[in-house]
C-alpha positions as a Markdown table, in Angstrom:
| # | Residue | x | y | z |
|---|---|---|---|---|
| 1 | Unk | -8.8 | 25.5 | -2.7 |
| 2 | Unk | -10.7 | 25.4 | 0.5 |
| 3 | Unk | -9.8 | 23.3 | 3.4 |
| 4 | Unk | -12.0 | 20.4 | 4.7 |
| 5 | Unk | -12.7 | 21.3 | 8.2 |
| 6 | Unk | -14.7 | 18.4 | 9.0 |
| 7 | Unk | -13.0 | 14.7 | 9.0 |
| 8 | Unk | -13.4 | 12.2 | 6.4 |
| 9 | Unk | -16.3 | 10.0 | 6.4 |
| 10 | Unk | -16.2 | 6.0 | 5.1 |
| 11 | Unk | -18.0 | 5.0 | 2.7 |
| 12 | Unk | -21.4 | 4.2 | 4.5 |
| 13 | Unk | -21.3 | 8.0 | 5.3 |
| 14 | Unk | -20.6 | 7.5 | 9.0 |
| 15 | Unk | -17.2 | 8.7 | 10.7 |
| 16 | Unk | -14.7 | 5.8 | 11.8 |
| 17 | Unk | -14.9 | 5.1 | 15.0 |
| 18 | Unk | -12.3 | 6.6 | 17.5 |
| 19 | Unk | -12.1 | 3.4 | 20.0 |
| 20 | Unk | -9.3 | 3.5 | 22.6 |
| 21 | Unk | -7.3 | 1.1 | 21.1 |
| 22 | Unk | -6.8 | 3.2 | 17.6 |
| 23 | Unk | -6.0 | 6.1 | 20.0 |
| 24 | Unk | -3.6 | 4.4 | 21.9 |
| 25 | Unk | -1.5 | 2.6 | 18.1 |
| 26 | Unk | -1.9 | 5.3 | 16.3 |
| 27 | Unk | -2.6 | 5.7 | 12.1 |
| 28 | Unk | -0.8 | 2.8 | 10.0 |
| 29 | Unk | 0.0 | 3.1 | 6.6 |
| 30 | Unk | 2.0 | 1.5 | 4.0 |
| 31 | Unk | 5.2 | 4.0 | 2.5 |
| 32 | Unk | 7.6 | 3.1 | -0.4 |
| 33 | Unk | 11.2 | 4.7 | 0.0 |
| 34 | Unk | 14.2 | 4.0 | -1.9 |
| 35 | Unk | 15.2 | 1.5 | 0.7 |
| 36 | Unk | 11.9 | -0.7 | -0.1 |
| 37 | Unk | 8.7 | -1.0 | 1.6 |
| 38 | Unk | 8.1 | 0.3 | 5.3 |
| 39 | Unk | 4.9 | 0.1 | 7.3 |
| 40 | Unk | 4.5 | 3.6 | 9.4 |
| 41 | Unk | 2.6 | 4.1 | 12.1 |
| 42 | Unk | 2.0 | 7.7 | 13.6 |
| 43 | Unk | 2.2 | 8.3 | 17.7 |
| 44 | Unk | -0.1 | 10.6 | 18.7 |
| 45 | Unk | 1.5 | 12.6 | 21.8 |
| 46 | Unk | -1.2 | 11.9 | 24.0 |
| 47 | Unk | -0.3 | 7.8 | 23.0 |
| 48 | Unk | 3.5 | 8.1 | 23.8 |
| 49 | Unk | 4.6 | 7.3 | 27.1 |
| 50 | Unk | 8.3 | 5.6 | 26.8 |
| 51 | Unk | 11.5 | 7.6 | 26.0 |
| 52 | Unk | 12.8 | 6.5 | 22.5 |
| 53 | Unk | 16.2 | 7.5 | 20.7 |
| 54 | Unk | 15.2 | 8.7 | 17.1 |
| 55 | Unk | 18.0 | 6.4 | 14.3 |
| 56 | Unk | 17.8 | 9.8 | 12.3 |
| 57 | Unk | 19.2 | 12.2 | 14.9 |
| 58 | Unk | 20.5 | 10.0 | 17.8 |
| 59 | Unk | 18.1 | 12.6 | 20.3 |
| 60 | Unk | 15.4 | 11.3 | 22.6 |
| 61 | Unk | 11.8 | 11.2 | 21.8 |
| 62 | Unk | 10.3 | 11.7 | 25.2 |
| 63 | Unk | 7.2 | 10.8 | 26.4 |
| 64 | Unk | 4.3 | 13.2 | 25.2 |
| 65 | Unk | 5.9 | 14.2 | 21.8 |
| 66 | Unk | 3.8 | 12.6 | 18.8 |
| 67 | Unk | 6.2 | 10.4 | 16.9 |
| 68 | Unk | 6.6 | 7.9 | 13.7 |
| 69 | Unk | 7.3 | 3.9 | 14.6 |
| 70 | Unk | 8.5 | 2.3 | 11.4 |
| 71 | Unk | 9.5 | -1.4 | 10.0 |
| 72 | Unk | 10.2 | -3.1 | 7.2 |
| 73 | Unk | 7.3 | -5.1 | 5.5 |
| 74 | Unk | 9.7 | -7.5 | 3.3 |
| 75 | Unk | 8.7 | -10.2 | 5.3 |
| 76 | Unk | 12.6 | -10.2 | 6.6 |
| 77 | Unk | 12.4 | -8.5 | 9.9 |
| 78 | Unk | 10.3 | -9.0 | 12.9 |
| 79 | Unk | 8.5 | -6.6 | 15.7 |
| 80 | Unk | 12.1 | -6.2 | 17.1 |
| 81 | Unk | 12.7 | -4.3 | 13.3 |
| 82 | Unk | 10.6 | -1.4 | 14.8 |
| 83 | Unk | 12.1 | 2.1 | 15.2 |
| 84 | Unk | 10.8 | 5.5 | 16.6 |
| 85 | Unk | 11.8 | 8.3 | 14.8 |
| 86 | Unk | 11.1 | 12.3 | 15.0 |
| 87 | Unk | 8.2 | 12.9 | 12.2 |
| 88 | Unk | 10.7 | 15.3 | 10.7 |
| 89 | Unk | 13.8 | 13.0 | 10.7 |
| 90 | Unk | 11.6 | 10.2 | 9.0 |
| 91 | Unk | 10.6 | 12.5 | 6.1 |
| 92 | Unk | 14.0 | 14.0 | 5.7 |
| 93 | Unk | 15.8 | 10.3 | 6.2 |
| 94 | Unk | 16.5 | 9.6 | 2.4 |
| 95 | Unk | 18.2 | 13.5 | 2.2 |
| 96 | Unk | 20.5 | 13.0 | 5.6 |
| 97 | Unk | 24.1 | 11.7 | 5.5 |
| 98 | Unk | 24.4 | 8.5 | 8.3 |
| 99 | Unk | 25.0 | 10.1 | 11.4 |
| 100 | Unk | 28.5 | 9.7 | 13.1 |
| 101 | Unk | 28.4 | 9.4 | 16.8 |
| 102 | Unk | 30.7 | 11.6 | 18.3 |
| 103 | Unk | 32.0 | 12.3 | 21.8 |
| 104 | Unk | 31.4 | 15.4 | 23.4 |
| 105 | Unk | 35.4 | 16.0 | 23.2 |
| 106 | Unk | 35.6 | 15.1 | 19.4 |
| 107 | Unk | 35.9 | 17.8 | 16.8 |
| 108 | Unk | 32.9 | 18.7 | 15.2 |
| 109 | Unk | 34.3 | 18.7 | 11.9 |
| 110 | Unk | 36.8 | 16.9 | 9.9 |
């Protein structure tokens, strides 16, 4: 099948607008998981400026490095809810054990 090398237009045939604002927040979209619903936004790299500490891994995102922020949409949670996380480590999230802090000391096993 053949790729589309040319972006997707709306329905009016014109391409969406690329204001500095959607640049700066990113693509939002609504994702079901087996934990309920979560509304996902994508960092582009060129967007993130702060250093961030991915839930899934426990490493830093730094600034520059194109990211996912996610929260819950149950209506429980608030902005505070939010958490950046590695693209990678969101996708693989429901396949990954809880991470276990450990000191740099502690076995690595066991």
């Amino acid at each position: 099948m053949p790729r589309r090398n040319h972006p997707r237009r709306r329905p009016d045939g014109s391409p969406a607008p690329l204001t500095d604002e959607r640049v700066r927040k990113g693509v939002e979209g609504v994702q079901q998981w087996q934990d309920g619903d979560w509304m996902v936004r994508s960092i582009f790299g060129g967007a993130a400026v702060k250093t961030y500490r991915c839930p899934g891994c426990m490493q830093e995102i730094r600034p520059g490095v194109a990211h996912v922020v996610a929260w819950p949409i149950d209506g429980q949670g608030d902005l505070t809810d939010r958490r950046h996380w590695h693209t990678g480590c969101w996708r693989a999230r429901d396949r990954r054990a809880p991470g276990v802090e450990r000191s740099r000391n502690a076995p690595r096993y066991g």
